[in-house]
Structures are given as structure tokens and as C-alpha cells.
C-alpha positions as CSV (number, residue, x, y, z in Angstrom):
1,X,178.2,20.5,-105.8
2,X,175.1,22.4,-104.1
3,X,172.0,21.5,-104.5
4,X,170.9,24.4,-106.4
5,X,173.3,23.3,-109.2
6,X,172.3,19.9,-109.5
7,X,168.6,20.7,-109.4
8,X,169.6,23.4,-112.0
9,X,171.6,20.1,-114.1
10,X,168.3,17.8,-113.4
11,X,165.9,20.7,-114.7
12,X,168.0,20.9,-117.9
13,X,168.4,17.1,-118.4
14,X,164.0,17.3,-118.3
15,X,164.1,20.1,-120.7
16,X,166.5,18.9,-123.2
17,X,164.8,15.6,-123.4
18,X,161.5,16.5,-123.5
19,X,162.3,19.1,-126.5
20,X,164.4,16.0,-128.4
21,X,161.4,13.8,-127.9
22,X,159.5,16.1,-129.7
23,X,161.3,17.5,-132.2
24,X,161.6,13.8,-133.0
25,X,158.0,12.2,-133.0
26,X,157.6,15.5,-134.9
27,X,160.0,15.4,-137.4
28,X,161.6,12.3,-138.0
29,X,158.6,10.1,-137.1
30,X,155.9,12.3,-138.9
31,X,157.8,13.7,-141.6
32,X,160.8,11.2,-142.4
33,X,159.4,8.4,-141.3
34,X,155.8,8.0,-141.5
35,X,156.0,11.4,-144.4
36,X,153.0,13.6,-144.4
37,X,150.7,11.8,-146.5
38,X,150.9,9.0,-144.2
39,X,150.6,10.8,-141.4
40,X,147.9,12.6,-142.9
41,X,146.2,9.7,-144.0
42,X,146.6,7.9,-139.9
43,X,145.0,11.4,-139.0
44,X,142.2,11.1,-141.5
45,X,141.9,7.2,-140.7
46,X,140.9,8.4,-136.8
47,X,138.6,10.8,-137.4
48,X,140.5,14.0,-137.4
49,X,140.6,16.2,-140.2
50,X,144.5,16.9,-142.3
51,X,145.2,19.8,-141.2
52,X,145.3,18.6,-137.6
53,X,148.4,16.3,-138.8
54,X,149.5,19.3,-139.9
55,X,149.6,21.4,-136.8
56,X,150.6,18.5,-134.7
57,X,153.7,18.4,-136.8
58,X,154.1,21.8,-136.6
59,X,153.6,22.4,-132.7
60,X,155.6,19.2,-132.1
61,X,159.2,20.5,-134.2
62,X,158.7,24.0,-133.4
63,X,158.2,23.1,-129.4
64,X,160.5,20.4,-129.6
65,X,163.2,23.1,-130.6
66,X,162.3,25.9,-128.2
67,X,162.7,23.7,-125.4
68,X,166.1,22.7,-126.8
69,X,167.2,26.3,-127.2
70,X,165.3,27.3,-123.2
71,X,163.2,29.6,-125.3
72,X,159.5,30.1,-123.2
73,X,159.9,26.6,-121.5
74,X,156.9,26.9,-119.0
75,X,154.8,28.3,-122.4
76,X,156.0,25.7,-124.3
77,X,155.4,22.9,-122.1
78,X,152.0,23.7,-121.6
79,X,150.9,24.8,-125.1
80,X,151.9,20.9,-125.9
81,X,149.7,19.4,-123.6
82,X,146.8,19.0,-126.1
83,X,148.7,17.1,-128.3
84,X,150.1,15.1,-125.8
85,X,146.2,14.6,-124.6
86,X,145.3,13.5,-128.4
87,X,148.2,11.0,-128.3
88,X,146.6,9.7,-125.1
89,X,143.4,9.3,-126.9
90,X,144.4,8.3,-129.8
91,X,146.1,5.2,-127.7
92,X,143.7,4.7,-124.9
93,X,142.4,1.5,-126.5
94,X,145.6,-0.1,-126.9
95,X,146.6,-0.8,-123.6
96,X,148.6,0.5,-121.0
97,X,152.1,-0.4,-122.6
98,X,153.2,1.3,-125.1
99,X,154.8,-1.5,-127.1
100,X,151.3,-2.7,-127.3
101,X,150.5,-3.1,-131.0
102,X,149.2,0.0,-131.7
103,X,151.2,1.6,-128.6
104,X,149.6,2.1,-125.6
105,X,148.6,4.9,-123.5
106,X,151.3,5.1,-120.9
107,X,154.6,7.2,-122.8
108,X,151.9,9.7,-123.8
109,X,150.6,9.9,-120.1
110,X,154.5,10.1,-118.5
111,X,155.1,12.7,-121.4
112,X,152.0,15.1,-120.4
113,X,153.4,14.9,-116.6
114,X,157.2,15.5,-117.8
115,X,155.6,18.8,-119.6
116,X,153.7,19.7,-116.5
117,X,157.3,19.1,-114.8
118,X,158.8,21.6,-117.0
119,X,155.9,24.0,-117.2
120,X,156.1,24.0,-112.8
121,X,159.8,24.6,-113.0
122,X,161.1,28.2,-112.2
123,X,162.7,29.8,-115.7
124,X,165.6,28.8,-116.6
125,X,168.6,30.2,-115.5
126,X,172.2,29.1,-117.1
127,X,173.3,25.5,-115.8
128,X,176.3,26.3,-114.3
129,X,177.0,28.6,-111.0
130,X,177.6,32.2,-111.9
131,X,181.1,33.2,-109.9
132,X,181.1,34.5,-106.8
133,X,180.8,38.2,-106.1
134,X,184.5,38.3,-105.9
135,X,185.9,37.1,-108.4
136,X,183.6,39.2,-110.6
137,X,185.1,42.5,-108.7
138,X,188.2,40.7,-109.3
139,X,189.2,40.3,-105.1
140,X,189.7,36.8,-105.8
């Protein structure tokens, strides 16, 4: 396979991750899991007003999905860094593992330089190699 391909696979493999990782914390943590009042109520609990549950929710599913579907990746990835920076925050005092009580601070650390990995990457092109020249023109 050439290097361009696989690089191409790896880049998608990030992507694809990345977006199920949030489309999960945001949905099925938050909002199945946790539901809104609680997660509200965790929000409010750290100083942070509702509505910032709210968007976290929000920015988390909706980016979570548009990195699934390659929609605005680089845009995407970046516009999440905040939250990923108020997950760091938020964890700072627990410790640098993550299955610290409380979690620590390293999975939201590796998650802001995944996004930065994603947001460096050149846009997405399809996965797999487009034909060659002739066996579009049909010479093949």
C-alpha cells in the first residue's frame, strides 16, 4: 500500500475516534447517563453556570458527529478545544490518571492534542486511492 493511503487510513482512524469520543461523553455520558439535571447540577456544583452544561452537551454531540461524517474537521477540532480545556480544569486536582477518583487530568490533555492532530491534518480526502488515470479514460 503507499504511504499516502495509509497515512490517509491513520488520519481517518484519528478522526473517527475522536468524533465517537465525543459524541459519547456528550450524549451517552451527559444525557443518558449522568441526564441533564445531573449534569447540570455537576456544572452548577463547580462553579459554572447551567447553561454551560448545556452547550458543552451541545458542542460535544454536534462535533462529535461532524467529525464522524468529515464535515469541517480542522474547524471542528479546534472549536472543541475549550471544552476539552474545561475538562482539564475541571480535573486538574485529581491527579494525573484518569481513573483517579474524580478522573484525572491526563485523557482530557491526550484528547486536546488528538484535536490539535486533526485540526493540523490536511482536509480530508476519500480513504481509498482514486483509480489511475487510465482506467478512468478506460485504457486499462
Amino acid at each position: 500500500m503507499q504511504d499516502d493511503v495509509l497515512s490517509r487510513w491513520g488520519a481517518a482512524v484519528l478522526r473517527i475516534t475522536l468524533g465517537v469520543m465525543y459524541l459519547t461523553h456528550g450524549l451517552v455520558l451527559k444525557v443518558f447517563m449522568h441526564g441533564i439535571a445531573g449534569t447540570t447540577a455537576f456544572f452548577e456544583s463547580i462553579g459554572m453556570p447551567s447553561y454551560s452544561a448545556l452547550a458543552v452537551i451541545a458542542a460535544e454531540t454536534i462535533g462529535g458527529v461532524l467529525l464522524i461524517l468529515n464535515v469541517q474537521t480542522r474547524l471542528v477540532a479546534l472549536a472543541l478545544l475549550p471544552v476539552l480545556a474545561g475538562a482539564t480544569w475541571v480535573h486538574a486536582g485529581n491527579g494525573w490518571v484518569f481513573s483517579h477518583e474524580g478522573g484525572g487530568w491526563e485523557y482530557p490533555v491526550f484528547l486536546i492534542a488528538a484535536s490539535i492532530a486533526v485540526a493540523l491534518q490536511a482536509p480530508s480526502r476519500a480513504v481509498l486511492p482514486a483509480r489511475r488515470q487510465a482506467q478512468v479514460s478506460g485504457a486499462a
